[in-house]
C-alpha positions as CSV (number, residue, x, y, z in Angstrom):
1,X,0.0,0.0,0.0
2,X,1.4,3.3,-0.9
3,X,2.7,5.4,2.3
4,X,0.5,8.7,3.0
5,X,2.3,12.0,3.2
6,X,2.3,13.8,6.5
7,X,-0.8,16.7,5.2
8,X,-2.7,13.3,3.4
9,X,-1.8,11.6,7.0
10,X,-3.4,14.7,8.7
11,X,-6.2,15.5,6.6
12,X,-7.7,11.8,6.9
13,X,-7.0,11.7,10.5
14,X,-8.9,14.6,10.9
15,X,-11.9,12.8,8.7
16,X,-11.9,9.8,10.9
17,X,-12.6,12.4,14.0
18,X,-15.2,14.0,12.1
19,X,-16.8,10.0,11.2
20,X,-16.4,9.4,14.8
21,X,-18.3,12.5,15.7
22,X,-21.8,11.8,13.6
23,X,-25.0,11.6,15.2
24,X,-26.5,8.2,14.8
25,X,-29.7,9.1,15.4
26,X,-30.7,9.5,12.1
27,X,-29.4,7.4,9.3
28,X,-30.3,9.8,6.3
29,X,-28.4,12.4,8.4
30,X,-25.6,10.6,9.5
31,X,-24.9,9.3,5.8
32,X,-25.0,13.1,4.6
33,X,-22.3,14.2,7.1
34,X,-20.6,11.3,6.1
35,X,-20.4,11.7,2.7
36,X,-19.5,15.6,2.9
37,X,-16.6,14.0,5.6
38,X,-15.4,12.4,2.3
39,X,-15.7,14.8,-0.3
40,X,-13.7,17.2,1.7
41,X,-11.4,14.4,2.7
42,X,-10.9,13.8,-1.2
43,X,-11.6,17.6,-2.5
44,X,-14.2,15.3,-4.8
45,X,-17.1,16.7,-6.6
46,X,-19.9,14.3,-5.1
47,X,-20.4,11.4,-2.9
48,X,-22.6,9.0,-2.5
49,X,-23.9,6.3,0.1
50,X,-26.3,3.9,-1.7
51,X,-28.5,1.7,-0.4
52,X,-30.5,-1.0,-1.7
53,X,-34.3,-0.3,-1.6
54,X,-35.9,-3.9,-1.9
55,X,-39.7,-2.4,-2.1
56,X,-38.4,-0.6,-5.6
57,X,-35.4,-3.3,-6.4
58,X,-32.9,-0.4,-6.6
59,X,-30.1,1.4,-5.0
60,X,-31.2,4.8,-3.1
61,X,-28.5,8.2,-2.9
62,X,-30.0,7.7,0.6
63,X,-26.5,9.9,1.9
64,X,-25.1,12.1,-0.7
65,X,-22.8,15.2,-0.2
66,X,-24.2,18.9,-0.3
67,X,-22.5,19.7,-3.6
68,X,-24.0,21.1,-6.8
69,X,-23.2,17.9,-8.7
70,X,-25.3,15.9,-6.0
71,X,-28.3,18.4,-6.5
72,X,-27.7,18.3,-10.4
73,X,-28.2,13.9,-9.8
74,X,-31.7,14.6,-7.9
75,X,-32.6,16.7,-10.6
76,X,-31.4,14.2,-13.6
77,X,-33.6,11.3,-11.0
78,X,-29.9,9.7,-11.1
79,X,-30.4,9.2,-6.7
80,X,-32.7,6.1,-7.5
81,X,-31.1,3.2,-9.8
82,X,-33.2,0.7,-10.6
83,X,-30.7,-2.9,-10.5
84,X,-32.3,-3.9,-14.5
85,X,-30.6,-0.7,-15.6
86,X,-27.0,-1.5,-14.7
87,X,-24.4,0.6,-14.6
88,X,-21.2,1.2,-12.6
89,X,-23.7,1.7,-9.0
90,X,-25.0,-1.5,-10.0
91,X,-21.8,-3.3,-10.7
92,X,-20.0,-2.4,-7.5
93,X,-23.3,-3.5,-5.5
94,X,-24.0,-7.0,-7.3
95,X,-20.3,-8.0,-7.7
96,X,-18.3,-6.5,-4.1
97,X,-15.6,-5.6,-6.4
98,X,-14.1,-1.6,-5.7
99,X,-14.5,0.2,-9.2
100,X,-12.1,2.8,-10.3
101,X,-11.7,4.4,-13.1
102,X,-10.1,7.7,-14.5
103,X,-11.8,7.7,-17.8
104,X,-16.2,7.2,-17.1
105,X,-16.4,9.0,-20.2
106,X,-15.1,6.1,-22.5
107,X,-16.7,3.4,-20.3
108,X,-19.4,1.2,-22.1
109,X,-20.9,0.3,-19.1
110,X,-21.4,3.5,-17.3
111,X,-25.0,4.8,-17.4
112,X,-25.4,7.3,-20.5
113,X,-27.5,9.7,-17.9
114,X,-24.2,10.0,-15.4
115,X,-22.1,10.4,-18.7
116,X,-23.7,13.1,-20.2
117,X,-25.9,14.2,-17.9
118,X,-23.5,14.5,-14.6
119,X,-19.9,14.5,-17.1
120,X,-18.1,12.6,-13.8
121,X,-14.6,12.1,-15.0
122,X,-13.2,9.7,-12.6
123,X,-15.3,7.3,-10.2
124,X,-14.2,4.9,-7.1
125,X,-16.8,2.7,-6.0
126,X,-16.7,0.7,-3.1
127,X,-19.6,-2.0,-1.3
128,X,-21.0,-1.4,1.7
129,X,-21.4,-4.3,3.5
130,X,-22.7,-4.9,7.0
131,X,-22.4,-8.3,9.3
132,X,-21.2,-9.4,6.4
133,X,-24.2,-8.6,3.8
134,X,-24.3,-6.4,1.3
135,X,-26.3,-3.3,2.2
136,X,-25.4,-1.0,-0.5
137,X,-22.0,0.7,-1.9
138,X,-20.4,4.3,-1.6
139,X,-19.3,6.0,-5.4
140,X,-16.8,8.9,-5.0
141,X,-17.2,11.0,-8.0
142,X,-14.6,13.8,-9.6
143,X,-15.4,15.7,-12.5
144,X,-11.4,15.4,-13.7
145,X,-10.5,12.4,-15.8
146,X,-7.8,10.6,-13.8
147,X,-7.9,12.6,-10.2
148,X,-5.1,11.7,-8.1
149,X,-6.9,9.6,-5.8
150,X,-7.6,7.2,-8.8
151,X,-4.5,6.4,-8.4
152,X,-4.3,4.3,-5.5
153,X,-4.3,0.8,-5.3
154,X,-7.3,-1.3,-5.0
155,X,-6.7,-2.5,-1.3
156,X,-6.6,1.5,-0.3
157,X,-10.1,1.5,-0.9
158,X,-11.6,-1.5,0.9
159,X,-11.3,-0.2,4.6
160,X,-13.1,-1.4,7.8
161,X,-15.5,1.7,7.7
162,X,-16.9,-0.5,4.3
163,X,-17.5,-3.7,6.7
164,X,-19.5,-2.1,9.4
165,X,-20.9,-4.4,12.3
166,X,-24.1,-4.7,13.9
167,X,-21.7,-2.9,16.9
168,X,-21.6,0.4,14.6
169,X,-23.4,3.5,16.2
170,X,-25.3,4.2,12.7
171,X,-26.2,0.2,12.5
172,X,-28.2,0.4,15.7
173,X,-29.8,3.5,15.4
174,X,-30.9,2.6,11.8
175,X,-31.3,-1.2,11.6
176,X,-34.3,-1.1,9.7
177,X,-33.2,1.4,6.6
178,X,-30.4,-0.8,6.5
179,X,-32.5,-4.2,6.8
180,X,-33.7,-3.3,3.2
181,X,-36.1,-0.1,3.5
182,X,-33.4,2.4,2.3
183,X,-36.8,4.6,1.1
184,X,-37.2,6.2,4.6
């Protein structure tokens, strides 16, 4: 794994304290803290904590960061992604793999809506799994082809924070949303 510089050492350090920190009383809340944590964390354009909504057999932006690309998503309806349509959401949750990618452009099997409609440069996906099933996945978004956090290796992005346990302070607060009614 590639060594973190003293600021990159700093800066994430100072992200776990702000995790740590989140109200779990709220899981819609706590997910939209969280995924501003990360985008600041990153300096991305958009983040995103999907979760799968079994009522509608798609994956919910249930968390996404307060950034004019997120608000550009709701507005395209690119929040709620139906499984049937694919897409590089989709993959990540069906197959547990982490996606990135520094050219979404030129990828075939990105959706043509986050193509065109968003123009996201460079994507990491990761699952979000919790007790050890899959509950949904996080996508990191930059609107630069090949950002610099692109660059790190696979293993950089699978942390514990993706691997939550029924211990986490957002897993019992929430246990329902994450039991499979992400719509709330």
């Amino acid at each position: 794994m590639q060594t973190a510089t003293a600021p990159d050492r700093e800066r994430l350090l100072a992200t776990l304290h702000r995790l740590l920190e989140i109200p779990a009383a709220d899981l819609k809340t706590a997910l939209t803290h969280a995924a501003n944590a990360v985008a600041d964390a990153l300096r991305a354009d958009k983040v995103d904590a999907f979760l799968y909504d079994e009522t509608r057999d798609s994956l919910v932006a249930l968390g996404t960061s307060t950034q004019p690309l997120s608000n550009l998503q709701k507005k395209l309806g690119l929040d709620v992604l139906p499984l049937s349509n694919g897409g590089r959401v989709v993959y990540v949750y069906k197959t547990g793999k982490t996606l990135r990618t520094g050219n979404l452009l030129d990828d075939a099997e990105e959706l043509r809506g986050v193509k065109e409609g968003l123009r996201i440069g460079s994507k990491i996906g990761v699952p979000l799994d919790v007790d050890g099933q899959r509950r949904g996945m996080m996508m990191i978004a930059s609107l630069e082809p090949s950002c610099p956090w692109c660059a790190k290796p696979p293993g950089y992005w699978r942390c514990p924070s993706t691997r939550a346990s029924s211990k986490s302070p957002l897993r019992s607060s929430s246990q329902a949303i994450l039991a499979g009614s992400a719509s709330a």
